[in-house]
VEXDREN-2710 file (C-alpha; in Angstrom, 1 decimal):
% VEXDREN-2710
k/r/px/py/pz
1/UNK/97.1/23.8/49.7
2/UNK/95.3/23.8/46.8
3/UNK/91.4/24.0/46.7
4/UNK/89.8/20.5/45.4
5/UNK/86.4/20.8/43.1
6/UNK/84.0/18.5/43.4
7/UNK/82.2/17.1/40.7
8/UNK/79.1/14.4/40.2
9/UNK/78.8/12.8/36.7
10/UNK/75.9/10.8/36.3
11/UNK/76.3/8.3/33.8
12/UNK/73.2/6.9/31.9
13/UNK/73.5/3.5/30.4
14/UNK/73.3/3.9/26.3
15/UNK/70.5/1.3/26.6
16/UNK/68.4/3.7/28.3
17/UNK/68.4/6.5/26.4
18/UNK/67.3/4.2/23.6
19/UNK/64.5/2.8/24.9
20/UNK/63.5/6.3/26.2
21/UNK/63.7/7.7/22.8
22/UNK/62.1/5.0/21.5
23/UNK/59.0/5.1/23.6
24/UNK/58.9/9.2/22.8
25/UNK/59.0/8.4/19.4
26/UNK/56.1/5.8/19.8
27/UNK/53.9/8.0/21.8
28/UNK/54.2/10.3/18.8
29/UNK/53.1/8.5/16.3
30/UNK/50.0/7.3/18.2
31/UNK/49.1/10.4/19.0
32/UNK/49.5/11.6/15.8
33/UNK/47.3/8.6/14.2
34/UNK/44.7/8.9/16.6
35/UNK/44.6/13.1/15.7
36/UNK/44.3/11.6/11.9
37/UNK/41.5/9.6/12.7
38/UNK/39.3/11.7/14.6
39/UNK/39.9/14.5/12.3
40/UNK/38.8/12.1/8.8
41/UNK/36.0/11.2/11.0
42/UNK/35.3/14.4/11.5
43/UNK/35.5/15.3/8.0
44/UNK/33.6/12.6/6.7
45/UNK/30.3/13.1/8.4
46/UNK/30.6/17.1/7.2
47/UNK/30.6/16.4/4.1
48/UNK/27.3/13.5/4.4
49/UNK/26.0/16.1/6.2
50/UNK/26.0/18.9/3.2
51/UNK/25.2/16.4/0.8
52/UNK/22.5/15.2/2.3
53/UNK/21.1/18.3/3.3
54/UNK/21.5/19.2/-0.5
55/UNK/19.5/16.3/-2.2
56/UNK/16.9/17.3/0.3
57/UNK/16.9/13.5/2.1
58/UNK/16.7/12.6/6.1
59/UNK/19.6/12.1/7.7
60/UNK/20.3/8.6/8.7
61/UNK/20.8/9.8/12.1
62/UNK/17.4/11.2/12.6
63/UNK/14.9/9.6/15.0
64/UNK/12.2/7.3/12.8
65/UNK/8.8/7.6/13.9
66/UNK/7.2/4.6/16.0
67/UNK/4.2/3.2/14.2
68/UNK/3.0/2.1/18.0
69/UNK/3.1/5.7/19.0
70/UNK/1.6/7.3/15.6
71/UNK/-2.1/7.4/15.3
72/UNK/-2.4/4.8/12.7
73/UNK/-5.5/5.4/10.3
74/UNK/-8.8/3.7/11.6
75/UNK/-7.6/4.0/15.6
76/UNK/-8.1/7.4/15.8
77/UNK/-9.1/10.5/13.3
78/UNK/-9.0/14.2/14.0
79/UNK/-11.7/16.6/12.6
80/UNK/-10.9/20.1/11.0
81/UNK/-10.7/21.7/15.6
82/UNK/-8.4/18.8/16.0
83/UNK/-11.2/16.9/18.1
84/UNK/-11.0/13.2/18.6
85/UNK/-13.7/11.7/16.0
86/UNK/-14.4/7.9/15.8
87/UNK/-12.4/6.2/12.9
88/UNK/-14.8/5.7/9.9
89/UNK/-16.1/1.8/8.9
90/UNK/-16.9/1.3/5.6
91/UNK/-20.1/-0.7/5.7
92/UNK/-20.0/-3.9/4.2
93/UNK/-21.8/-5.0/1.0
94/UNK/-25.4/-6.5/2.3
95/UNK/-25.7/-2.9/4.2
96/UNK/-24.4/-1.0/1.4
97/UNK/-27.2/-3.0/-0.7
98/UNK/-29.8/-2.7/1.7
99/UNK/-29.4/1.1/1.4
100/UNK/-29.4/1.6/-2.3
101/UNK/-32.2/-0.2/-2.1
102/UNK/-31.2/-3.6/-3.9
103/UNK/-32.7/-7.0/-2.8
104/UNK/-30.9/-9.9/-1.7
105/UNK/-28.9/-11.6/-4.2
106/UNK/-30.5/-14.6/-4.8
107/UNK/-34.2/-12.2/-5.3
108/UNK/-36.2/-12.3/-8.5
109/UNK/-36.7/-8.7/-8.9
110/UNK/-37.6/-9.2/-12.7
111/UNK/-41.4/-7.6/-14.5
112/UNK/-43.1/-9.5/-16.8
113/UNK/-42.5/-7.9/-20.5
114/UNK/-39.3/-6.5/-19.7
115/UNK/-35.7/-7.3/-21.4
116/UNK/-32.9/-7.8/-18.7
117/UNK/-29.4/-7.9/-19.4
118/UNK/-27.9/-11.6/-18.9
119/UNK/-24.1/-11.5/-18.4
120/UNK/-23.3/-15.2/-18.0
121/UNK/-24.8/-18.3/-16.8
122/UNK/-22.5/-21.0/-15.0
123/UNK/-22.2/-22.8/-11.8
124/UNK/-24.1/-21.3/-9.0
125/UNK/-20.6/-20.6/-6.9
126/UNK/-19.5/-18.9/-10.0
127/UNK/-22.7/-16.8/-10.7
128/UNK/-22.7/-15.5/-7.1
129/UNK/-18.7/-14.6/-7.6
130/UNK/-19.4/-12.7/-10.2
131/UNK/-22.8/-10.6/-9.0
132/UNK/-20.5/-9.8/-6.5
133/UNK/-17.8/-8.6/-8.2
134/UNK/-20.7/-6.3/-10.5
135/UNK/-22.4/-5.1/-6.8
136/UNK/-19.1/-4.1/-5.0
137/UNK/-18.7/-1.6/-8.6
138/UNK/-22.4/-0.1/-8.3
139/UNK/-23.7/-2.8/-10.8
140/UNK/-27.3/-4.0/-9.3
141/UNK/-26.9/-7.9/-10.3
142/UNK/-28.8/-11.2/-9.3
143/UNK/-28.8/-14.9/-9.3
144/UNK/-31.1/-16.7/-10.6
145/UNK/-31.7/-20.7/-10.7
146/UNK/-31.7/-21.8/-14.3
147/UNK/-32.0/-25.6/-15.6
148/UNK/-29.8/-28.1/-15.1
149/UNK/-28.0/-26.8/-12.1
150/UNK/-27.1/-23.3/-13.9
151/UNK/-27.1/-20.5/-12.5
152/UNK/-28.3/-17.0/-14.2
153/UNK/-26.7/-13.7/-13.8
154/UNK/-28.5/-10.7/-14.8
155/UNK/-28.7/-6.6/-13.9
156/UNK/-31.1/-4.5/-13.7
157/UNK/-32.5/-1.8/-14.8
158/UNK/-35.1/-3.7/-16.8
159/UNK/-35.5/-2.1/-20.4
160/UNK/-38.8/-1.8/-21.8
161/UNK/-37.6/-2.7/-25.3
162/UNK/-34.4/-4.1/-27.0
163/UNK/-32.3/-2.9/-30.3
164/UNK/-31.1/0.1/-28.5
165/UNK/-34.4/1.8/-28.4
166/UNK/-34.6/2.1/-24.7
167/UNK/-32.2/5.0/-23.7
168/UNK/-31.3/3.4/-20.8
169/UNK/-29.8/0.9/-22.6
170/UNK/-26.5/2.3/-24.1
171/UNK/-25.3/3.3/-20.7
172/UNK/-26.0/0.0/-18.9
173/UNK/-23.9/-1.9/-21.4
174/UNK/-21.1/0.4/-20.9
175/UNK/-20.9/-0.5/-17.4
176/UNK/-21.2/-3.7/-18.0
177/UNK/-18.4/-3.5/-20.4
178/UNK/-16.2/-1.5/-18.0
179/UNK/-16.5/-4.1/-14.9
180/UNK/-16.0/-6.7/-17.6
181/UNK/-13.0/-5.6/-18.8
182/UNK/-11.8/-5.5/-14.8
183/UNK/-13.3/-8.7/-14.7
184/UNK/-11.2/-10.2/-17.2
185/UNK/-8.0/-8.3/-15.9
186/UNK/-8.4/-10.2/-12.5
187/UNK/-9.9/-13.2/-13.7
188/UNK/-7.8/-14.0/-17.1
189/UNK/-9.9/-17.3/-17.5
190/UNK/-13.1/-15.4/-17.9
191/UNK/-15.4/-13.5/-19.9
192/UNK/-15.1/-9.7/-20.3
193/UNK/-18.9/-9.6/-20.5
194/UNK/-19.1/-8.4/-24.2
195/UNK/-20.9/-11.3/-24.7
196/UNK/-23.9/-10.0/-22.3
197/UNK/-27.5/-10.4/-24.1
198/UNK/-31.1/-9.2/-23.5
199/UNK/-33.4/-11.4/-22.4
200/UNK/-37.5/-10.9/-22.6
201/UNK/-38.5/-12.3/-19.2
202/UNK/-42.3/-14.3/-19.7
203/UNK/-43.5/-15.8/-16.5
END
């Protein structure tokens, strides 16, 4: 009797190795694309990297400082041993006058027989504006009531003569000029003070 072999066959629908192949196929090319990505991200921030690092700039990454948690000038000030020192306060201009010496505005501080230097005369708000402006510079300047609701602005020193024979004179005048020209800068509408004269004060 003859001996029998037996045999399996297992049979695959064609449809089913297509799909199979298919979804190999698919799982390829994602893996490949995501491999591309990461790799161009990769290569990207190398190269921002050595560029910035050459043109001697922050990165963009880097951590920015928080104003809240920086000592901010006038909160708190450090001395040469790094200790705590109070924040400096720049005093305003009446105690700043008061300690050069200078009189209230709105003083007479004028001597018989001496020539003072008028720089304008106008409207009392804009006399006192501009005494200001000449006091906040290191120019010692006053109002003074004039006639008819004017206002007088004038600087000492006090010479003792006019016609540049005072030596005192020539330098007064060119600090006068100097805060006029800054006086005109700001205030385009105004005088630059060239115009300033000597006046002999008579009681």
């Amino acid at each position: 009797m003859p001996s029998a072999t037996l045999s399996r066959t297992i049979r695959v629908p064609l449809g089913y190795l297509l799909i199979a192949s298919a979804a190999v196929i698919v799982a390829m090319v994602i893996a490949y694309m995501v491999a591309y990505r990461v790799g161009e991200q990769a290569a990207k921030k190398e190269f921002s990297d050595r560029f910035l690092d050459a043109a001697g700039r922050p990165h963009p990454a880097a951590r920015a400082e928080d104003p809240l948690a920086t000592p901010q000038k006038g909160r708190q000030e450090q001395d040469a041993a790094g200790e705590a020192v109070a924040p400096r306060r720049e005093p305003d201009q009446p105690m700043l006058d008061s300690v050069r010496g200078w009189g209230p505005i709105d003083d007479d501080p004028r001597q018989p027989g001496r020539y003072y230097l008028t720089l304008a005369e106008t409207v009392e708000s804009g006399a006192r504006r501009l005494a200001d402006f000449c006091r906040e510079r290191g120019l010692e300047a006053y109002v003074l009531s004039s006639n008819n609701d004017r206002f007088r602005v004038l600087v000492l020193p006090g010479l003792e003569s006019e016609g540049m024979t005072d030596p005192r004179e020539e330098p007064l005048r060119q600090q006068v000029y100097r805060i006029g020209a800054e006086w005109k800068n700001r205030y385009p509408r105004e005088s630059d003070l060239r115009d300033a004269y000597l006046r002999l004060y008579r009681p």
